[in-house]
C-alpha positions in Angstrom: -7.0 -9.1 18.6 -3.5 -10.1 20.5 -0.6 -8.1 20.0 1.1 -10.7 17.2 -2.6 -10.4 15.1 -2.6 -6.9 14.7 1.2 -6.5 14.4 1.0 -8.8 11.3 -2.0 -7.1 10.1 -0.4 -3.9 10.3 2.9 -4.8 8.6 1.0 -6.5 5.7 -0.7 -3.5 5.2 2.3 -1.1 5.8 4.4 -3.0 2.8 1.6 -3.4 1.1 1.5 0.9 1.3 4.8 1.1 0.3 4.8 -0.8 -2.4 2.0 1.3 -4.0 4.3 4.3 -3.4 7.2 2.3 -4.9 5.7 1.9 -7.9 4.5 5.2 -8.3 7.8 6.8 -7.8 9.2 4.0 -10.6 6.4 5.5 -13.2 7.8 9.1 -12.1 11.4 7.8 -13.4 9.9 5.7 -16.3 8.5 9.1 -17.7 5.4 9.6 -19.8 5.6 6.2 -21.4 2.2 5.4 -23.4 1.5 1.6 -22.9 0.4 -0.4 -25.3 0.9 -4.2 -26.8 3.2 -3.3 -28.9 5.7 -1.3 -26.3 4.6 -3.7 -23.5 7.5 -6.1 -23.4 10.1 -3.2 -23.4 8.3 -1.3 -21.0 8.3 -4.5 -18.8 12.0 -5.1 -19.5 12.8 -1.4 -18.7 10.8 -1.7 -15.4 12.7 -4.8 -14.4 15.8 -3.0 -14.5 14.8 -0.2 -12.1 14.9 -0.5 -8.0 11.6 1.3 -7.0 9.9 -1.2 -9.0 12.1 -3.8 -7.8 12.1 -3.4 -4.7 7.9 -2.4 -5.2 7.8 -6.0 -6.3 9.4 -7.6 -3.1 7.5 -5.3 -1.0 4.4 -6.9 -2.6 5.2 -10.5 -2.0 6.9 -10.1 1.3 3.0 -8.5 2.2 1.4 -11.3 0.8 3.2 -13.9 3.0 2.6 -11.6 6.0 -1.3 -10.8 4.6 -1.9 -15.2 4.8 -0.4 -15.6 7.9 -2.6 -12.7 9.6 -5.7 -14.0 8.0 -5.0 -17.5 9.6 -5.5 -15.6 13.1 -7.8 -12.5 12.5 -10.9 -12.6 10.8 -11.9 -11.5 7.6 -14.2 -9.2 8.5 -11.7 -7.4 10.7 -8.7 -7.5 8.8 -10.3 -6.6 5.7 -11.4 -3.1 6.4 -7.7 -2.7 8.5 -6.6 -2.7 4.4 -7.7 1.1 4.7 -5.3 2.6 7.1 -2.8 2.1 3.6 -4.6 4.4 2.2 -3.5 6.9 4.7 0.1 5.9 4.6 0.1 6.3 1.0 -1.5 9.7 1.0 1.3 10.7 3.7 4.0 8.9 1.8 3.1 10.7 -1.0 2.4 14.1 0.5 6.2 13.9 2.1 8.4 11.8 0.1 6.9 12.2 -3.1 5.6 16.2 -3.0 2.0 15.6 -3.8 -0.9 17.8 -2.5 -3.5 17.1 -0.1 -6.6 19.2 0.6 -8.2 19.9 3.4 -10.6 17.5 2.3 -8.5 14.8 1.7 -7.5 15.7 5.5 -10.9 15.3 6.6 -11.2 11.4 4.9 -8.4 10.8 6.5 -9.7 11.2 9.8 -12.6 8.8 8.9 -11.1 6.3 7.4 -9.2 6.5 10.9 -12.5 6.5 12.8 -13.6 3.6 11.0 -10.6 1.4 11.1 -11.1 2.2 15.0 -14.2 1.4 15.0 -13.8 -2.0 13.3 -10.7 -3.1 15.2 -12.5 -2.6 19.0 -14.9 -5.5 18.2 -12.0 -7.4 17.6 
């Protein structure tokens, strides 16, 4: 994989991380909100007017630009499983920015999932 593959790979996947954290942090400020039909369109409205979702949004699309234009050069099979390193991001976003908790378990898949996106990106 040259430098430009995995760069767009990597970004893809970092927005795509941060807009999962985004939107987390907008349900924090939303509150405990029970969704249903019948509250759905304010709940949507309310969302709309809020900058982690927002901006959660943008970070989504802007990924999915990036995501088509590394799958045009890396293969699927490669860039697929390279999806995984956002679950570490998010787990560290999370830990740090938003003050969750992660075991020393959590720790440990960490480190495999790391393994494993190694693994998968030398063949490439």
């Amino acid at each position: 994989m040259n430098a430009l593959s995995l760069a767009l790979v990597l970004t893809g996947v970092v927005l795509n991380a941060l807009a999962q954290t985004l939107l987390k942090l907008g349900t924090n400020r939303l509150g405990g909100t029970e969704f249903t039909l019948a509250n759905g369109p304010a709940i949507a409205l309310k969302s709309l007017t809020m900058w982690p979702f927002l901006l959660g949004f943008a970070c989504y699309g802007v990924s999915l630009v990036i995501w088509i234009a590394a799958l045009s050069r890396v293969p699927v099979t490669v860039a697929y499983p390279m999806l995984s390193i956002g679950y570490v991001i998010n787990a560290l976003i999370a830990r740090w920015w938003l003050g969750e908790s992660l075991s020393s378990s959590g720790w440990m898949g960490i480190a495999m999932i790391c393994m494993g996106v190694w693994l998968i990106a030398r063949q490439a």
